[in-house]
C-alpha positions as a Python dict, from the first residue, in 0.01 Angstrom:
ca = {
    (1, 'X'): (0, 0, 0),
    (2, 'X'): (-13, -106, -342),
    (3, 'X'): (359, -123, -356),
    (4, 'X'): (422, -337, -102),
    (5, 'X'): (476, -722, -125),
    (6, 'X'): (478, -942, 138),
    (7, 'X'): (751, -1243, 209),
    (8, 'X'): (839, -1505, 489),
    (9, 'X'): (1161, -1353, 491),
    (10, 'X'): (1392, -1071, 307),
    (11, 'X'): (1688, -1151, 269),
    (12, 'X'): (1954, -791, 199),
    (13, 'X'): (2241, -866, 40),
    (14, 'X'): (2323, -1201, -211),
    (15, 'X'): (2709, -1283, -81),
    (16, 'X'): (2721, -1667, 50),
    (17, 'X'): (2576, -1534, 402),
    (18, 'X'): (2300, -1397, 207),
    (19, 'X'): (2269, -1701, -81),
    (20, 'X'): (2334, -1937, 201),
    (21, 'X'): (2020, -1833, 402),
    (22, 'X'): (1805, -1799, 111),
    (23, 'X'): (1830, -2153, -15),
    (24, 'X'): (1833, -2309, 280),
    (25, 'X'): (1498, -2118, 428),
    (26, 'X'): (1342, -2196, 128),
    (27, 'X'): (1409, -2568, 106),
    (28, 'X'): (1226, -2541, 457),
    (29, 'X'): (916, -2401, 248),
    (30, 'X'): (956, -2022, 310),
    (31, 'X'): (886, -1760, 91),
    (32, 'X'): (1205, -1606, 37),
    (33, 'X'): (1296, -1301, -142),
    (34, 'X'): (1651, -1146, -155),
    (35, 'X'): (1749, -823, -254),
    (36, 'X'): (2109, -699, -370),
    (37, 'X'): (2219, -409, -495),
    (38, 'X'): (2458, -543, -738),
    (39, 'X'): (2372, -709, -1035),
    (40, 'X'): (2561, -1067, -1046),
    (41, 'X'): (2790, -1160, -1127),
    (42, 'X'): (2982, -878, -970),
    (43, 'X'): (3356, -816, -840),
    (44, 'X'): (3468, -892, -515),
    (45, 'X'): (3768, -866, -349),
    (46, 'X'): (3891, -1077, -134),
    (47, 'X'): (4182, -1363, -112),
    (48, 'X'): (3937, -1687, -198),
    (49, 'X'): (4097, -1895, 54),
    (50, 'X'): (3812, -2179, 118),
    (51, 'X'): (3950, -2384, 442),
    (52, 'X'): (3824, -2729, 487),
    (53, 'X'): (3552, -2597, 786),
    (54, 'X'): (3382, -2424, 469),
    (55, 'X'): (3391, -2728, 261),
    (56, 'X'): (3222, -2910, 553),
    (57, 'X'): (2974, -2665, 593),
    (58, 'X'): (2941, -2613, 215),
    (59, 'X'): (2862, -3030, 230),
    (60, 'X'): (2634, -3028, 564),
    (61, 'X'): (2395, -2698, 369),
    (62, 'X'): (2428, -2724, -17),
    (63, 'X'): (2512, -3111, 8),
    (64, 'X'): (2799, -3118, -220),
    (65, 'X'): (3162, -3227, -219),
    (66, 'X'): (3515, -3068, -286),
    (67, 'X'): (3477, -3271, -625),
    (68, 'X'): (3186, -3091, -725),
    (69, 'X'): (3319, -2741, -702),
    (70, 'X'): (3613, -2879, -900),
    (71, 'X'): (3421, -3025, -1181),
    (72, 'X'): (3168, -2711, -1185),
    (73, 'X'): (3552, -2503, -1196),
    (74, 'X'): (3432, -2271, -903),
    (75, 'X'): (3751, -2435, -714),
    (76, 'X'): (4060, -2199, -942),
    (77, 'X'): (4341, -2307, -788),
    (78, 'X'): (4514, -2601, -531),
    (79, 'X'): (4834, -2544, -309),
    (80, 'X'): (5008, -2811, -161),
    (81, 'X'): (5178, -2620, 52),
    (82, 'X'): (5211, -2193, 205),
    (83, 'X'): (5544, -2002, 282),
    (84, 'X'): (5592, -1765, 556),
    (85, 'X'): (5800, -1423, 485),
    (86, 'X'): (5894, -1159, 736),
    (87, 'X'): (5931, -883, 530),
    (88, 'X'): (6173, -1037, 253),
    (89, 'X'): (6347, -1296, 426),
    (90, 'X'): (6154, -1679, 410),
    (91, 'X'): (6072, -1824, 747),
    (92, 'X'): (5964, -2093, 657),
    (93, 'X'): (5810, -2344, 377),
    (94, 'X'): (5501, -2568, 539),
    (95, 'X'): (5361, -2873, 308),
    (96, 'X'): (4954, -2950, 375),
    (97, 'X'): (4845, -3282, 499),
    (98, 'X'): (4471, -3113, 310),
    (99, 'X'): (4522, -2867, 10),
    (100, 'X'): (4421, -2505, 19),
    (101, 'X'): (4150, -2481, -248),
    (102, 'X'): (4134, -2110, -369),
    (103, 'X'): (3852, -1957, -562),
    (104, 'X'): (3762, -1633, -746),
    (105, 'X'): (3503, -1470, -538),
    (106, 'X'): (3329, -1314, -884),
    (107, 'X'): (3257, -1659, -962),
    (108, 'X'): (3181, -1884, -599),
    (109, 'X'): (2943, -1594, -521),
    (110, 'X'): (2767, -1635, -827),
    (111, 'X'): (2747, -1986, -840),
    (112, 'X'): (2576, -1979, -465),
    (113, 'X'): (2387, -1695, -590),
    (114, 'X'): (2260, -1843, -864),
    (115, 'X'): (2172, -2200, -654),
    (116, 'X'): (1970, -1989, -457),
    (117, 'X'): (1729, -1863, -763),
    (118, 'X'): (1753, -2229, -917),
    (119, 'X'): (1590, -2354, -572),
    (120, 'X'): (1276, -2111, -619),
    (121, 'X'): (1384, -1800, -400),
    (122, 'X'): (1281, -1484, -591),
    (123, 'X'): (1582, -1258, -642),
    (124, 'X'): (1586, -901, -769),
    (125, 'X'): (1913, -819, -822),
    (126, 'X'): (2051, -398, -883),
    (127, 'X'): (1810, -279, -667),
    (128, 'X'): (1927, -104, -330),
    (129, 'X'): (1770, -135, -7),
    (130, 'X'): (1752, 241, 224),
    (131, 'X'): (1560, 163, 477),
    (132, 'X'): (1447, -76, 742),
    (133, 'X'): (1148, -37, 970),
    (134, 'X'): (1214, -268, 1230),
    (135, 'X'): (818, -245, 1397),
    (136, 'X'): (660, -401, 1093),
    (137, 'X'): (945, -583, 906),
    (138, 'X'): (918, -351, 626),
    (139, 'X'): (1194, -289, 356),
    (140, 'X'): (1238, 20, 134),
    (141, 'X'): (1466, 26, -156),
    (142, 'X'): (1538, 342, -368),
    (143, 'X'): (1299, 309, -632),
    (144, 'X'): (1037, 356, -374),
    (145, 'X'): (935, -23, -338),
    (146, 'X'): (810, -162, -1),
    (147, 'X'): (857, -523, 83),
    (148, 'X'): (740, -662, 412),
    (149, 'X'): (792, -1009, 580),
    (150, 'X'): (794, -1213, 916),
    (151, 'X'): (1159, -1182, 934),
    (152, 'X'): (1469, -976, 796),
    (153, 'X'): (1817, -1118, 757),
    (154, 'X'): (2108, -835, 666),
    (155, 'X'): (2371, -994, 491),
    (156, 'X'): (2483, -662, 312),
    (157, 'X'): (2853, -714, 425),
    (158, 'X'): (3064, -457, 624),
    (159, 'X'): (2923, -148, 476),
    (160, 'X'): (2554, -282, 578),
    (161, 'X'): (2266, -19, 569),
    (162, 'X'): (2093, -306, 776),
    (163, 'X'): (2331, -290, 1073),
    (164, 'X'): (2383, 114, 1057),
    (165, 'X'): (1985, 166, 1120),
    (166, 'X'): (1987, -175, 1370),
    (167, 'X'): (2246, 60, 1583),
    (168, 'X'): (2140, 336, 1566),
    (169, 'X'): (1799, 209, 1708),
    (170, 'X'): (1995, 15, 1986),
    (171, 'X'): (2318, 127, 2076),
    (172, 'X'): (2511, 376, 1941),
    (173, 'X'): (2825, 326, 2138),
    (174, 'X'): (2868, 5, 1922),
    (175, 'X'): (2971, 242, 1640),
    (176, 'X'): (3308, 327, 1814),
    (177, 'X'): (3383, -51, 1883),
    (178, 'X'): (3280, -93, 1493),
    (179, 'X'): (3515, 173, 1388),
    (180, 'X'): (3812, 62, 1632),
    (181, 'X'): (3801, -295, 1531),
    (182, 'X'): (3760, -196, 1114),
    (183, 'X'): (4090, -255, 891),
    (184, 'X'): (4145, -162, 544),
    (185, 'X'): (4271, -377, 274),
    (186, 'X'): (4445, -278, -49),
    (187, 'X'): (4482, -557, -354),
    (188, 'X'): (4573, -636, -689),
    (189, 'X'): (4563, -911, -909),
    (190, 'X'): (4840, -921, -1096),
    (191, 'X'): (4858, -1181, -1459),
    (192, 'X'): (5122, -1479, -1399),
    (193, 'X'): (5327, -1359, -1670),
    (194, 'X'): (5389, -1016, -1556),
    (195, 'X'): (5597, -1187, -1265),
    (196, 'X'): (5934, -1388, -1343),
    (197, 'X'): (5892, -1595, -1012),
    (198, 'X'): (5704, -1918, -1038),
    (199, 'X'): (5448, -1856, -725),
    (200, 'X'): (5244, -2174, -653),
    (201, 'X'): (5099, -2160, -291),
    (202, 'X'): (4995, -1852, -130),
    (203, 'X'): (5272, -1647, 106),
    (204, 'X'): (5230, -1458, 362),
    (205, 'X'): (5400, -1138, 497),
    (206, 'X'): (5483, -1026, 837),
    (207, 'X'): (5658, -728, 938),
    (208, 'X'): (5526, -477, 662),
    (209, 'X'): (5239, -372, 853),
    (210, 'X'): (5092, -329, 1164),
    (211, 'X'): (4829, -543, 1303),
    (212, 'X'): (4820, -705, 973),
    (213, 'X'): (5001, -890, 715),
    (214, 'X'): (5053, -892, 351),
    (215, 'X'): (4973, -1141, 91),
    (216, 'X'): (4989, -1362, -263),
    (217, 'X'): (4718, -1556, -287),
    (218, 'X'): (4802, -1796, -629),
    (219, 'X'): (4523, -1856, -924),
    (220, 'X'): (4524, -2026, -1248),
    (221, 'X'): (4550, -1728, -1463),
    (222, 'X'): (4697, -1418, -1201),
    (223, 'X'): (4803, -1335, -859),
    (224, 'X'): (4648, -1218, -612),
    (225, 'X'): (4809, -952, -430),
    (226, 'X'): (4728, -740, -122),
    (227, 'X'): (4772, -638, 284),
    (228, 'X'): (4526, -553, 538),
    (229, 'X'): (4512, -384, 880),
    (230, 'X'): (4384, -231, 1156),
    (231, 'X'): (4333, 106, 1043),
    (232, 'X'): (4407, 271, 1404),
    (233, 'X'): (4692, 123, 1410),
    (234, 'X'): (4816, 225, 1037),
    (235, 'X'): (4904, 580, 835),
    (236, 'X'): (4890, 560, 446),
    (237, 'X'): (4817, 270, 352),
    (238, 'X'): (4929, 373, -20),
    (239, 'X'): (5231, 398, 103),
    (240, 'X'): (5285, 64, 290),
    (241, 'X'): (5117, -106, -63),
    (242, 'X'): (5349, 91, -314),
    (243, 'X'): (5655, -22, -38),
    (244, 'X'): (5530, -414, -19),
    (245, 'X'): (5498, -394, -436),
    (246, 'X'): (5874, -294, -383),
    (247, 'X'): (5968, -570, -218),
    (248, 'X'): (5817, -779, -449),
    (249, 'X'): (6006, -621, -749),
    (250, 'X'): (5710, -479, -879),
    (251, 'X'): (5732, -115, -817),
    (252, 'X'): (5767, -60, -1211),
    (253, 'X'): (5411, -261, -1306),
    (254, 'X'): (5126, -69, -1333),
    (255, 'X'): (4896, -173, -1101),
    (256, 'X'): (4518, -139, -1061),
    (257, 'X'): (4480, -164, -686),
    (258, 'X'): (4152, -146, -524),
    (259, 'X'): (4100, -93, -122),
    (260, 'X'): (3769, -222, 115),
    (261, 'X'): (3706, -233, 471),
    (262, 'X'): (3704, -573, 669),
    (263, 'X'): (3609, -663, 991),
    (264, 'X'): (3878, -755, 1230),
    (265, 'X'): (3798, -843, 1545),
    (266, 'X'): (3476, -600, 1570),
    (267, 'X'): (3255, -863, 1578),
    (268, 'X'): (2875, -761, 1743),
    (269, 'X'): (2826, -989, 1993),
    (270, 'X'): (2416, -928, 1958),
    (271, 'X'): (2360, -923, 1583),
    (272, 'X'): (1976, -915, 1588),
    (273, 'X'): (1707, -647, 1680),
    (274, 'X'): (1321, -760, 1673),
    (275, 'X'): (1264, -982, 1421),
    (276, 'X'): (1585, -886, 1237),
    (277, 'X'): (1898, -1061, 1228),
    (278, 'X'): (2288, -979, 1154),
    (279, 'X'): (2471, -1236, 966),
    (280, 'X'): (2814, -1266, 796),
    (281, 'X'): (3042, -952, 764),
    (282, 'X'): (2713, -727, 805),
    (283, 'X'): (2783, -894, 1175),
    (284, 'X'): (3147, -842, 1192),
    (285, 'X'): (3217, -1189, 1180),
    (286, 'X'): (3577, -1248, 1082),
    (287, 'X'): (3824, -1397, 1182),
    (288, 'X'): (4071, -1117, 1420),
    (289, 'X'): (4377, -1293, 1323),
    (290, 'X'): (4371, -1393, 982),
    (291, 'X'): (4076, -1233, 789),
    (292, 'X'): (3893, -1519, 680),
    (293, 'X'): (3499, -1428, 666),
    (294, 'X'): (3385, -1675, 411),
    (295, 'X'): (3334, -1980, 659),
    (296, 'X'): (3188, -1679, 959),
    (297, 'X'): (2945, -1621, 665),
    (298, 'X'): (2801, -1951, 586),
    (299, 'X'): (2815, -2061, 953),
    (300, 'X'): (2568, -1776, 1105),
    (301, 'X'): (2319, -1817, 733),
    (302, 'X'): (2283, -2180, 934),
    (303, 'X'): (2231, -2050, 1259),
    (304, 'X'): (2042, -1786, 1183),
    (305, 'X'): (1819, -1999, 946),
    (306, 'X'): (1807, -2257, 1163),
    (307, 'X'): (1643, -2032, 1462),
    (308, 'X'): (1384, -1863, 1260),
    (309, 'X'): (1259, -2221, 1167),
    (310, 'X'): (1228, -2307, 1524),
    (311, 'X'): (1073, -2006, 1620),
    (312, 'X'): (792, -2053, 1372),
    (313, 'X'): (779, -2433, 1500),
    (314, 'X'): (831, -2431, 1866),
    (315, 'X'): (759, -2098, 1966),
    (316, 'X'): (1112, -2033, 2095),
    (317, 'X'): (1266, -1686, 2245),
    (318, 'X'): (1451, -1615, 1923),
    (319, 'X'): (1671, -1351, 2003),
    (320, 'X'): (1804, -1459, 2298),
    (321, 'X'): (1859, -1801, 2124),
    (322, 'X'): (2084, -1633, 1837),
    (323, 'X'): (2275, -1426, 2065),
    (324, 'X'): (2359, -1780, 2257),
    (325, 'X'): (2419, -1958, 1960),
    (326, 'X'): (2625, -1718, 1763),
    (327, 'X'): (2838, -1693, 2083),
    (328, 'X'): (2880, -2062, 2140),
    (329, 'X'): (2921, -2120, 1817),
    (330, 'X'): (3139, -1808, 1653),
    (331, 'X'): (3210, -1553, 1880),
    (332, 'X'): (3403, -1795, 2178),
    (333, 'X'): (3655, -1896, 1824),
    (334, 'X'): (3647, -1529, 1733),
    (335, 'X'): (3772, -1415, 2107),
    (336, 'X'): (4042, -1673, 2122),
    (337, 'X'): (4161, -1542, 1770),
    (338, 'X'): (4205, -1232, 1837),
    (339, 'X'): (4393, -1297, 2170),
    (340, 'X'): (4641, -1518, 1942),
    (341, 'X'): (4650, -1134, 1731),
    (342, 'X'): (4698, -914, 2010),
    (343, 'X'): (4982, -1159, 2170),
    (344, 'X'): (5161, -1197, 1813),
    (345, 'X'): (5113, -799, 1704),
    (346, 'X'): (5162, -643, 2041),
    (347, 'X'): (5496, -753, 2049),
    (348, 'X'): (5795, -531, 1972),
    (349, 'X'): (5925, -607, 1593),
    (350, 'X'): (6233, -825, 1744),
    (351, 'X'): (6006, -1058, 1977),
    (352, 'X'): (5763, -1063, 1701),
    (353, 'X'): (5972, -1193, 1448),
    (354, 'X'): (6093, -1436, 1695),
    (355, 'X'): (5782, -1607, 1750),
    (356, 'X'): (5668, -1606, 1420),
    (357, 'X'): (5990, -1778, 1343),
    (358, 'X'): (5945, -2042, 1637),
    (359, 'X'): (5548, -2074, 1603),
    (360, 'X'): (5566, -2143, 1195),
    (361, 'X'): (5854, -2371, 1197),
    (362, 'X'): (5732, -2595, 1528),
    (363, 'X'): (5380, -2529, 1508),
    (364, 'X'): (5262, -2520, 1196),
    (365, 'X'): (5058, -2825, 1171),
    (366, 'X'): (4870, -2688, 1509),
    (367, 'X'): (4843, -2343, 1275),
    (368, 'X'): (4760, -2415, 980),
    (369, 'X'): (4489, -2698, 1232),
    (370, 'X'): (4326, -2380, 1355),
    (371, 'X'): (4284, -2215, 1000),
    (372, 'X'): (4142, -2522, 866),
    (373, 'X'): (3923, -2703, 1119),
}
């Protein structure tokens, strides 16, 4: 018993689901603690698109603007406008009516990570959680500790030892929707000067793999470079990479590529068990259609946050009222996404290319609407 400490809430996992919940619980006067394996700042992959729904969320929870992420230089880079390739040929070049503001995820997640500490939560970072017993609330990491609370929040992103137990308690069917819905991602980032083309908004690339897309997402110092998809519907994935890195004349650089599983359109439709809730990718919350996660993550830290503070006021029904909330407020986006996927992917490679040449040339501002807003 010695070992164990007790906590409002543990938090698993530091990301911006799991920084986003911790400092807002404990500006609402709970003891917090969060626990990540990692020690920050750490590496993470991922494009660093931040749409103009996260920068209103980002406002509404940390109370901040777009200028203050440029002046604290977490915002890297601004396009003005995106292209659209299928395989090498340009569909189409789209200007903004509001900028894409990209970031490098090594240092957004450490700035939220580290406003989280700043506020007062205690953080113990490079320690890995193992366990969850979901009758008392307890957590056990691998050096043998024991922390107990009132409520857990796993926020340990798509790997998430959290959700593996939560299922395996519940409903172990939900592991084959899991797996179906998973795709892998391969990227790169490559330095601006290794590349003789002047790349200054991100592109994306259709028709080099399936149920997916590739990309270059543009930063101040390098490019990043990648694909993703479903991986049912996909063989080799080395392969497609080394062939995209081809086609962008870059078959001769040595590159350090790294791969990760995202969710894509596996979202869990009842993230919480007991007094323990699912948030961000550790819920599968992605967007189906284009990837994007970081806004998913922010959004269910609120909701999630928001409902343990009115169960401990009002005496609410808790799970039931995250399960409706997450599917008014997520999953009902999330299901319309991936219909938009499965319409545009399903197609054969002639029809396909035909509407994304009619959709991004015609459409675009109702696009790029959806994406942002």
């Amino acid at each position: 018993m010695r070992n164990k400490i007790y906590y409002d809430v543990i938090i698993v996992g530091g990301g911006p689901a799991g920084s986003t919940a911790a400092y807002q619980l404990n500006k609402l006067g709970y003891d917090v603690l969060l626990l990540d394996k990692k020690e920050f700042p750490r590496p993470k992959l991922c494009g660093g698109l931040i749409t103009q729904k996260t920068l209103n969320i980002l406002l509404d929870i940390f109370d901040f603007k777009l200028s203050d992420l440029k002046s604290q230089g977490i915002i890297d880079y601004v396009a003005e406008s995106y292209q659209i390739y299928y395989k090498d040929k340009l569909i189409t070049t789209n200007n903004l009516e509001n900028e894409f503001n990209l970031v490098k995820r090594i240092q957004y997640d450490n700035y939220l990570f580290n406003l989280a500490k700043q506020s007062g939560v205690k953080v113990i970072d490079g320690i890995k959680v193992i366990g969850i017993n979901f009758a008392s609330n307890t957590v056990k990491t691998e050096k043998g500790k024991e922390y107990t609370s009132r409520f857990i929040i796993g926020a340990d992103g798509v790997n998430s030892i959290v959700r593996k137990q939560m299922i395996d308690k519940i409903n172990t069917k939900q592991i084959q929707h899991i797996k179906k819905g998973e795709a892998l991602a391969i990227e790169t980032l490559v330095p601006r000067n290794k590349i003789s083309r002047n790349i200054d908004s991100p592109i994306i690339y259709f028709g080099i793999i399936n149920y997916g897309y590739g990309w270059i997402f543009p930063k101040s110092d390098s490019l990043t470079i990648g694909l993703g998809g479903l991986q049912n519907k996909n063989e080799n994935f080395i392969d497609i990479f080394n062939d995209f890195l081809k086609l962008l004349n870059l078959q001769d650089y040595k590159i350090n590529k790294k791969g990760w599983y995202i969710p894509f359109g596996n979202f869990l439709k009842a993230p919480i068990y007991k007094n323990t809730f699912l948030i961000g990718d550790a819920a599968n919350l992605a967007d189906p259609l284009t990837g994007e996660g970081i806004y998913y993550a922010h959004k269910s830290a609120q909701i999630a946050t928001e409902v343990i503070d009115k169960k401990e006021k009002v005496s609410i029904n808790h799970v039931e009222e995250y399960k409706k909330r997450i599917n008014n407020e997520i999953i009902l986006n999330l299901n319309r996404a991936k219909f938009y996927r499965n319409l545009l992917w399903g197609t054969p490679d002639i029809l396909q290319r035909l509407l994304i040449r009619v959709s991004s040339k015609y459409f675009h501002k109702k696009i790029t609407m959806m994406i942002q807003e």
